[in-house]
SEVEXRO-509188 format. One line per field, with one value per residue (C-alpha): residue in three letters; residue number from 1; chain; x, y, z. Coordinates in steps of 0.001 Angstrom, whole numbers, plus 500000, padded with zeros to 6 digits. Layout:
! SEVEXRO-509188
r = (ALA / ...) $
k = (NUM / ...) $
c = (A / ...) $
px = (X / ...) $
py = (Y / ...) $
pz = (Z / ...) $
This chain:
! SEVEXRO-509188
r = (UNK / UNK / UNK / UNK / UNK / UNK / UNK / UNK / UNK / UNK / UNK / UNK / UNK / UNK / UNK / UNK / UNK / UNK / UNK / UNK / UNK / UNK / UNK / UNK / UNK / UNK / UNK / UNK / UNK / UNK / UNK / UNK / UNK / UNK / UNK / UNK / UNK / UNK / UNK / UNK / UNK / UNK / UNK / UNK / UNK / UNK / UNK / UNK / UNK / UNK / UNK / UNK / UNK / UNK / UNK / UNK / UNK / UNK / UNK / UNK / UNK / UNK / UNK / UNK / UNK / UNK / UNK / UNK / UNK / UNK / UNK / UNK / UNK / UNK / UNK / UNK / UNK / UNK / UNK / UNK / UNK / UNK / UNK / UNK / UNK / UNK / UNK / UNK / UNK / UNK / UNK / UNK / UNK / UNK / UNK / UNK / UNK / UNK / UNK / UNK / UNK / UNK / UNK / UNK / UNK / UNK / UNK / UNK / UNK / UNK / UNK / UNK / UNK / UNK / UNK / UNK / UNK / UNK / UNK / UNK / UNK / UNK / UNK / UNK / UNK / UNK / UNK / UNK / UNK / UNK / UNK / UNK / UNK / UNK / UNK / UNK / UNK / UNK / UNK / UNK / UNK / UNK / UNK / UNK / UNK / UNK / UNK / UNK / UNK / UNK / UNK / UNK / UNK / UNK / UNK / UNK / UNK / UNK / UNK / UNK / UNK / UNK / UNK / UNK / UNK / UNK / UNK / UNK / UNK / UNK / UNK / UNK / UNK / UNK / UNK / UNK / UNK / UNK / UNK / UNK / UNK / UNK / UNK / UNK / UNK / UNK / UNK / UNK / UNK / UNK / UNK / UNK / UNK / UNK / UNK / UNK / UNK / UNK / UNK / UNK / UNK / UNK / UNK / UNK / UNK / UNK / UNK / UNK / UNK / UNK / UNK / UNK / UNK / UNK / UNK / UNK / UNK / UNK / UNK / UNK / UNK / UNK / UNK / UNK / UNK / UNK / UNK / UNK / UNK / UNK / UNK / UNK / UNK / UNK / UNK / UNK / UNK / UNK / UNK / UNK / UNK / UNK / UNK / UNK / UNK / UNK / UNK / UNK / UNK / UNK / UNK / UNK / UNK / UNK / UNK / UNK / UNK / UNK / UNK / UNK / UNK / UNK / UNK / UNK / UNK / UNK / UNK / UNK / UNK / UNK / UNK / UNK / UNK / UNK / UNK / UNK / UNK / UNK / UNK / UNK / UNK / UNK / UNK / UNK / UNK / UNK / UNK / UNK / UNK / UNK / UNK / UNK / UNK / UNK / UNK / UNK / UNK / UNK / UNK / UNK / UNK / UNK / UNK / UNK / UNK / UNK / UNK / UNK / UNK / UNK / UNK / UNK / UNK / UNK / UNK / UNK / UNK / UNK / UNK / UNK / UNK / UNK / UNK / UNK / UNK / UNK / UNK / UNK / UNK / UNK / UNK / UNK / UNK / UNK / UNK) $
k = (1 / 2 / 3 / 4 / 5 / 6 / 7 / 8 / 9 / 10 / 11 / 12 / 13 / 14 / 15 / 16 / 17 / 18 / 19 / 20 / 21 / 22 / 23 / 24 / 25 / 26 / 27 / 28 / 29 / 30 / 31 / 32 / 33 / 34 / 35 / 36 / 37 / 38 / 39 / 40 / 41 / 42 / 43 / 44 / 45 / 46 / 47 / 48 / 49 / 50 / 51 / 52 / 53 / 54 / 55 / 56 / 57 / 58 / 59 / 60 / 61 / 62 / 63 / 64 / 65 / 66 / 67 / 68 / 69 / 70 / 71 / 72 / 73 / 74 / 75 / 76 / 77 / 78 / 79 / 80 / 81 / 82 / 83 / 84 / 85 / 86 / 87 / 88 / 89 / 90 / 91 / 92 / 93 / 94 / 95 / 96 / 97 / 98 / 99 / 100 / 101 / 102 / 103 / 104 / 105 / 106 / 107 / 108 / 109 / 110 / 111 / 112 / 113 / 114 / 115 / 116 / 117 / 118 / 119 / 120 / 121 / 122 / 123 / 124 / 125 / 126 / 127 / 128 / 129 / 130 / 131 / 132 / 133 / 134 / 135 / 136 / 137 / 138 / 139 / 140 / 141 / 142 / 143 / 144 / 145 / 146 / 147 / 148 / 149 / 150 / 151 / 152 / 153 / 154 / 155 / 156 / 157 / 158 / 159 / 160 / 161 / 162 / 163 / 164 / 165 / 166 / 167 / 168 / 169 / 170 / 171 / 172 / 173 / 174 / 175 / 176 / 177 / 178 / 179 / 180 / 181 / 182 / 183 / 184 / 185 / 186 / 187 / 188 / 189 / 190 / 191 / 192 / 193 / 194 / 195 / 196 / 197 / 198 / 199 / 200 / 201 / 202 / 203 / 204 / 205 / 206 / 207 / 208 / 209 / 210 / 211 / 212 / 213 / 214 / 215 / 216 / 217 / 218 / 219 / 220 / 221 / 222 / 223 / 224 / 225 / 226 / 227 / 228 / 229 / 230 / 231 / 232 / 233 / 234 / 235 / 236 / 237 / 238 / 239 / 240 / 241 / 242 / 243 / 244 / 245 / 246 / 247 / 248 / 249 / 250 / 251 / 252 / 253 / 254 / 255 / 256 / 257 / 258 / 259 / 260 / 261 / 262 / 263 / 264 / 265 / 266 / 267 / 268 / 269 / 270 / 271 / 272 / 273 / 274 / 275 / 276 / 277 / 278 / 279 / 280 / 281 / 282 / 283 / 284 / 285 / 286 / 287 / 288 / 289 / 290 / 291 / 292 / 293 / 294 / 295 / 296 / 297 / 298 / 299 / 300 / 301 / 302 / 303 / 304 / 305 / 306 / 307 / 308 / 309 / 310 / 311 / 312 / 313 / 314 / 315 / 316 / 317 / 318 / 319 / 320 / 321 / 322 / 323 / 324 / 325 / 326 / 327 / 328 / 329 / 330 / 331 / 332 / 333 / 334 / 335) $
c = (A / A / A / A / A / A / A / A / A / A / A / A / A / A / A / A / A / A / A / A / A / A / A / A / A / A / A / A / A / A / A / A / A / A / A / A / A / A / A / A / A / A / A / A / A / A / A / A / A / A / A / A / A / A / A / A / A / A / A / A / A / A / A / A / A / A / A / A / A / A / A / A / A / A / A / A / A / A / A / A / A / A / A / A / A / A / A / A / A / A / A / A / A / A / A / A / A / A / A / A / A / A / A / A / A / A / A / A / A / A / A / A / A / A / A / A / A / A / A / A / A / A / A / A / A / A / A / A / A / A / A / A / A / A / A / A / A / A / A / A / A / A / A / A / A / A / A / A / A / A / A / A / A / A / A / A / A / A / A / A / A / A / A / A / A / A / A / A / A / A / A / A / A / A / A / A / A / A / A / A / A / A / A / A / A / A / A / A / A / A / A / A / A / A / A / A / A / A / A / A / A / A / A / A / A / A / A / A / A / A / A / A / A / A / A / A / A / A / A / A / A / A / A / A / A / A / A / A / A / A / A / A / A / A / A / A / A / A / A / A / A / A / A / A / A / A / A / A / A / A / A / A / A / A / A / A / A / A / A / A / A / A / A / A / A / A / A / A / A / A / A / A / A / A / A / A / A / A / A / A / A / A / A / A / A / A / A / A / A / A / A / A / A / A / A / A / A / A / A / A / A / A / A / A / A / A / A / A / A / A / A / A / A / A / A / A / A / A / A / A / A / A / A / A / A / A / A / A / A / A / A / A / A / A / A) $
px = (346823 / 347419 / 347655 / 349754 / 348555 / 344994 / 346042 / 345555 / 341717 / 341277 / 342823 / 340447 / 337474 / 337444 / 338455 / 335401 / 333529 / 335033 / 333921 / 330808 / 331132 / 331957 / 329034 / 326530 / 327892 / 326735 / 323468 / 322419 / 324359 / 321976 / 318456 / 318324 / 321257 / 321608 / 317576 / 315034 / 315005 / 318534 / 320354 / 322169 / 323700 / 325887 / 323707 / 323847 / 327122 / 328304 / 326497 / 327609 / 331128 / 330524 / 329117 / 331858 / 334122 / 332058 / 332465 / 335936 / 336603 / 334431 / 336708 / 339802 / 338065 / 337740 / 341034 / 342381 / 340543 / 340505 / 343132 / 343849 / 346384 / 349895 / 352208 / 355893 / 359263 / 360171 / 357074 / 356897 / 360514 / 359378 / 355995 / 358012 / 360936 / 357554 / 356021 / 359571 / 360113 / 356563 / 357697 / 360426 / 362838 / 365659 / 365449 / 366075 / 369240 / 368044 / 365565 / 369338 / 369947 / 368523 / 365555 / 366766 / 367864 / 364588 / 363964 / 360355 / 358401 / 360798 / 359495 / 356240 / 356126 / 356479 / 353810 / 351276 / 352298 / 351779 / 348331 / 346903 / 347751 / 346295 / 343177 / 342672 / 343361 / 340605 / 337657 / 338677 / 338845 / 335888 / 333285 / 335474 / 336333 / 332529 / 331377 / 334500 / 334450 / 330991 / 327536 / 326913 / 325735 / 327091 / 324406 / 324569 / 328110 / 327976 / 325531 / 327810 / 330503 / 328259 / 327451 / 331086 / 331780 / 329670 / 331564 / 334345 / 332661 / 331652 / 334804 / 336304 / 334283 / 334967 / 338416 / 337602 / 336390 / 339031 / 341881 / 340612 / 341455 / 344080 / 347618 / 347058 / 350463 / 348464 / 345364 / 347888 / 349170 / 345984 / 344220 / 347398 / 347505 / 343676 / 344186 / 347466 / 345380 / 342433 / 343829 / 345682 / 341560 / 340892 / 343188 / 342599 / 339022 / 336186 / 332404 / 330268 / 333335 / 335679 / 332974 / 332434 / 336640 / 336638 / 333841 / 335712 / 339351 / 337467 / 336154 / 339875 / 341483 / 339513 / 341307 / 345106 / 345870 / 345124 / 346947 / 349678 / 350077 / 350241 / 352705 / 355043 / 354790 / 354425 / 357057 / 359508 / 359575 / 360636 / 360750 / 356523 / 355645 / 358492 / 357463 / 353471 / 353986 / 356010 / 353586 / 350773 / 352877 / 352312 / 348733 / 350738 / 350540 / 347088 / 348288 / 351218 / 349075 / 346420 / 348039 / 350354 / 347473 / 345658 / 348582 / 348584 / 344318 / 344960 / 347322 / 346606 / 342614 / 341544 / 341502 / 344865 / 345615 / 344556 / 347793 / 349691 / 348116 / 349459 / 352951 / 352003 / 349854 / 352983 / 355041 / 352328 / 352791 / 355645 / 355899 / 353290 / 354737 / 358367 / 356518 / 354731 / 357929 / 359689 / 357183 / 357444 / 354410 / 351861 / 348152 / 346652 / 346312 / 348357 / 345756 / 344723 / 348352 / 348666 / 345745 / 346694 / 350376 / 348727 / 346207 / 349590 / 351349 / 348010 / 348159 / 352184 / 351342 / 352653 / 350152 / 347804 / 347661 / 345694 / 348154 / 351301 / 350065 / 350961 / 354543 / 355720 / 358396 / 359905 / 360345 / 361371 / 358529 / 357909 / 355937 / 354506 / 350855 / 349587 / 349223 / 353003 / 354019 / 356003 / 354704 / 358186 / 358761 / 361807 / 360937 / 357630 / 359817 / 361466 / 357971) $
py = (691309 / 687836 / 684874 / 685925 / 682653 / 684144 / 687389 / 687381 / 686074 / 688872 / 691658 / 690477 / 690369 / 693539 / 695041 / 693191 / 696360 / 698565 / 697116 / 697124 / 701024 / 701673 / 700649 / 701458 / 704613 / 706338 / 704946 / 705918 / 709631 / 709309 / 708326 / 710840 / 713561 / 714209 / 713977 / 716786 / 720630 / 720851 / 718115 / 720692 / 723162 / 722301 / 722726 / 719060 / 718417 / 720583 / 718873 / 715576 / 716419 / 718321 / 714789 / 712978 / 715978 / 715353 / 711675 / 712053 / 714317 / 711709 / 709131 / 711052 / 711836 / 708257 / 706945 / 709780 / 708514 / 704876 / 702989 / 700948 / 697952 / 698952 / 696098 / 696855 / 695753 / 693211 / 691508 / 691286 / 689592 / 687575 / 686237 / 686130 / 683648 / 681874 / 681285 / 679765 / 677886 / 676282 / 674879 / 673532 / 676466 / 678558 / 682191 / 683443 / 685752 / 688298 / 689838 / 691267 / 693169 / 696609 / 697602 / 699124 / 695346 / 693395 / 692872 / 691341 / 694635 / 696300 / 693971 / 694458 / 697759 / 697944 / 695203 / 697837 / 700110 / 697773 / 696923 / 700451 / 701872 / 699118 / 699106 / 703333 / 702792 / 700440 / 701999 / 705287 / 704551 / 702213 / 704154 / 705651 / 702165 / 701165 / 704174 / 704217 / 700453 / 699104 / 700883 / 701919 / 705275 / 707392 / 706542 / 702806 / 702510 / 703974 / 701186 / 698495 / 700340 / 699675 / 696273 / 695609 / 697324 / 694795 / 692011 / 693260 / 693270 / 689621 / 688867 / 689881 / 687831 / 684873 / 685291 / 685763 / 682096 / 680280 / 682506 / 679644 / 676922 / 678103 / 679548 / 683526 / 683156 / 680769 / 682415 / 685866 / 684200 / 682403 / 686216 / 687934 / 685412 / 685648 / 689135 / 689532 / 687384 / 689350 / 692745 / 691868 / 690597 / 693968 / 695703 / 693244 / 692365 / 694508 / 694838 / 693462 / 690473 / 693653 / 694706 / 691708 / 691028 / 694368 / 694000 / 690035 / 691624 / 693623 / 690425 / 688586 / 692052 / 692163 / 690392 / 691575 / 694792 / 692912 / 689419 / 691736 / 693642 / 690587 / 688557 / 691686 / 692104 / 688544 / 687638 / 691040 / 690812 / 694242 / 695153 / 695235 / 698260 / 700134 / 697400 / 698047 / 702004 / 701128 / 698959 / 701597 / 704328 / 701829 / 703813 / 706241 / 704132 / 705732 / 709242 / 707648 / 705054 / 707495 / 710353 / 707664 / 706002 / 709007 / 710132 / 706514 / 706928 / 710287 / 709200 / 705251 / 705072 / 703828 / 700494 / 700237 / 701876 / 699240 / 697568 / 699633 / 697287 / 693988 / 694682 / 695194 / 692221 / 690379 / 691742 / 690928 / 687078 / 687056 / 688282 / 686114 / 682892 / 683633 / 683758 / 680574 / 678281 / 680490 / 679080 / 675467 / 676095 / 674796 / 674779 / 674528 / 677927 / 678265 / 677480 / 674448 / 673318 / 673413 / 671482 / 668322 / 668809 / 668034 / 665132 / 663649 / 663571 / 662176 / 659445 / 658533 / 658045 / 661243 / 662929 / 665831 / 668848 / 667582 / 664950 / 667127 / 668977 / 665875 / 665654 / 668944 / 667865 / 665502 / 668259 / 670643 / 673524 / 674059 / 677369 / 677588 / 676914 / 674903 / 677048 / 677573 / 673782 / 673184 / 670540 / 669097 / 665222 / 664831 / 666614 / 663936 / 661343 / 661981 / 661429) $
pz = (677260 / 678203 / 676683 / 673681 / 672037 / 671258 / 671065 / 666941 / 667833 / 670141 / 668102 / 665201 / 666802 / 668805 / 664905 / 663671 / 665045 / 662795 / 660008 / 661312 / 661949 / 658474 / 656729 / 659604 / 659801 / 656567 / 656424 / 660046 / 658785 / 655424 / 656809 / 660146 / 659621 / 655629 / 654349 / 654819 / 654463 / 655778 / 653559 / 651338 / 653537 / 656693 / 659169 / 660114 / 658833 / 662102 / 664692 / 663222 / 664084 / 667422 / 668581 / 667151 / 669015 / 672702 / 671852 / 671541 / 674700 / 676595 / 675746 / 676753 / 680336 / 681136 / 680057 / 681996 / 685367 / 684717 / 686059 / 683099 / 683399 / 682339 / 681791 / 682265 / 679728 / 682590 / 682420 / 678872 / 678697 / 681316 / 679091 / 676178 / 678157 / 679441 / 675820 / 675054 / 678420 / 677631 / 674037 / 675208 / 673642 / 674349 / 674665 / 671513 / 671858 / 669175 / 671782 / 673618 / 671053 / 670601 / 668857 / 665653 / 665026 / 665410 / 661950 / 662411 / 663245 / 660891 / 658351 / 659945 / 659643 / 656039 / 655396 / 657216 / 655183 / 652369 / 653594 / 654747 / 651480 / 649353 / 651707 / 651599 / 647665 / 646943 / 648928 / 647534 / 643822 / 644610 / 642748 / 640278 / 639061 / 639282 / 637411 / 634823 / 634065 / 634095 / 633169 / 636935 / 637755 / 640635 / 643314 / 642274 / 642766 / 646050 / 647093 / 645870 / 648101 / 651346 / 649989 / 649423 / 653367 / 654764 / 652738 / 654765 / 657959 / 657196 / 656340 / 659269 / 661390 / 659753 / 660062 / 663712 / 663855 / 661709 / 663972 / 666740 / 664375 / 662168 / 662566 / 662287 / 659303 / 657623 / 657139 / 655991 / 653809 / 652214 / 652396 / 650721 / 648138 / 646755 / 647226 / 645450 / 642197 / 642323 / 642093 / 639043 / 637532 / 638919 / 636786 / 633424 / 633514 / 632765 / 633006 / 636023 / 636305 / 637232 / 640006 / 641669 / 641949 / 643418 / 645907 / 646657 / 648030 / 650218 / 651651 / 651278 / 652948 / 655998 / 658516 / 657450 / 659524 / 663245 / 661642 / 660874 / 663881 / 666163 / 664102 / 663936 / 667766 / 669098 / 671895 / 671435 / 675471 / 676391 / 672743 / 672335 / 673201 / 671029 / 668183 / 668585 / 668230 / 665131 / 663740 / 664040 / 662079 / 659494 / 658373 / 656785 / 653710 / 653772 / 652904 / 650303 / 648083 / 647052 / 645404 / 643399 / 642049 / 641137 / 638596 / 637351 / 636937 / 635148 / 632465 / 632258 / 633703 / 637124 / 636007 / 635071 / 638079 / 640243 / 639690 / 642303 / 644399 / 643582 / 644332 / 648406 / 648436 / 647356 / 649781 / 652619 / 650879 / 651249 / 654833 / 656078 / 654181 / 656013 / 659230 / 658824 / 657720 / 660684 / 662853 / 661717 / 659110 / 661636 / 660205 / 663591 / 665904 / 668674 / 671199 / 669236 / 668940 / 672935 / 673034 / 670684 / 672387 / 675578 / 674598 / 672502 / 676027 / 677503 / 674741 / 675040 / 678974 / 680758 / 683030 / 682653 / 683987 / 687101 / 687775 / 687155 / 690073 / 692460 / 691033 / 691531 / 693612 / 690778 / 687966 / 690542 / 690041 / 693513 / 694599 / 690929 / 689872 / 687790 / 685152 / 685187 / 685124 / 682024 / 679788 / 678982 / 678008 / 679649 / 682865 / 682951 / 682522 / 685713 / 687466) $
């Protein structure tokens, strides 16, 4: 979807609802479909999933009958050389090559995997942790598990708002970092200080997977939609993290275990902090950078977008709109 400069704010907010899924979800489940007579058999269990089933084949009926918008490889190259055009760049000349050698959802990739596995691994051992390393019972951890789900809802709201201000790298990086230093509290401290670090990187996690996925698919041109169904294969780090830090939980304790964790953080760090100084480690998001390039234009005397329109026979852009006029110094000074 167009613009590609808010696509990280539009990514994370349509996620937002997710989070919001995942703690509504069990309570609405736990009030009308698990309490009564019928709450320890499967009775409702089965009609929980034949709606979720109808739900599903409902959704499959109207993408198959809705014309949905389907942009082709030429069009992406063509945005991509656009985004460039607009900044005053040159196409970059590793988008020629073929996909096995576009390192950035490559790289991508892996910091997905990274994330989905640290993400599955903390909700998972959640209560185990709770239970094993404070004086928590069962039933109370799994209220501070739907406490700590709505921390990550919140959290990715938030993120949602400073994506509009802040460069989506930036705000990886910041996340990764107080991520990467609380799971290694996590994994040292114990007691209710252990508990509240672990409920805080669900907070601090939030907003990674749709950051992620944009930065690792941002202006590939005809290489997007190859790079976006890489990027997704990413949640098998779901079905890998898990089962590695259950071995570590059986021989070292779930606490201990918690440092499997650090090491992708680190990695995400370190992905996000290349992408930033790639990117000329602007703080400002990309919208918000477009806007103070234009007033700083406005202010060293070249015309706005209005006027621009009036000159399009000086910068030779003829037959385009104004949308498509290229902001460029030199070409204003020829007006």
């Amino acid at each position: 979807m167009r613009p590609a400069k808010t696509a990280a704010f539009r990514l994370q907010f349509s996620q937002s609802f997710n989070g919001v899924a995942s703690f509504s979800g069990p309570l609405i489940a736990s009030k009308y479909f698990f309490s009564g007579g019928n709450s320890g058999n499967l009775t409702n269990v089965q009609f929980v999933y034949m709606a979720v089933a109808g739900l599903g084949l409902l959704l499959a009926t109207l993408f198959l009958i809705i014309a949905l918008p389907e942009v082709s490889e030429a069009e992406l190259q063509a945005e991509a050389n656009d985004l460039a055009d607009s900044h005053g760049e040159v196409e970059d000349p590793q988008l020629a090559k073929p996909f096995i050698q576009q390192y950035r959802p490559i790289f991508g990739f892996i910091c997905q995997f990274m994330y989905v596995g640290a993400q599955v691994t903390i909700g998972s051992f959640f209560i185990n942790y709770v239970t094993e390393n404070a004086t928590y019972t069962s039933a109370e951890a799994s209220n501070l598990l739907s406490y700590a789900l709505i921390l990550f809802t919140v959290g990715r709201f938030v993120s949602t708002a400073l994506l509009s201000v802040f460069s989506a790298s930036l705000i990886l990086m910041c996340n990764a970092i107080i991520c990467a230093v609380i799971s290694v509290l996590i994994a040292s401290l114990r007691g209710q200080a252990g508990v509240a670090c672990i409920m805080a990187i669900m907070f601090f996690e939030s907003c990674q997977y749709p950051v992620i996925f944009v930065l690792s698919t941002q202006g590939l041109g005809r290489h997007t939609r190859r790079a976006a169904g890489l990027l997704v294969q990413g949640v098998v780090g779901g079905a890998v993290f898990p089962p590695i830090q259950g071995a570590l939980a059986d021989k070292f304790g779930t606490r201990v275990s918690f440092w499997l964790v650090f090491p992708a953080f680190l990695y995400i760090t370190a992905f996000a902090g290349t992408m930033w100084f790639k990117n000329g480690h602007q703080w400002t998001s990309a919208a918000e950078a477009e806007i103070n390039r234009q007033a700083r234009l406005a202010s060293n005397g070249y015309p706005s977008q209005e006027t621009a329109a009036y000159a399009t026979d000086s910068i030779d852009v003829k037959d385009k709109s104004v949308d498509d006029i290229r902001y460029d110094e030199n070409a204003f000074k020829k007006i």
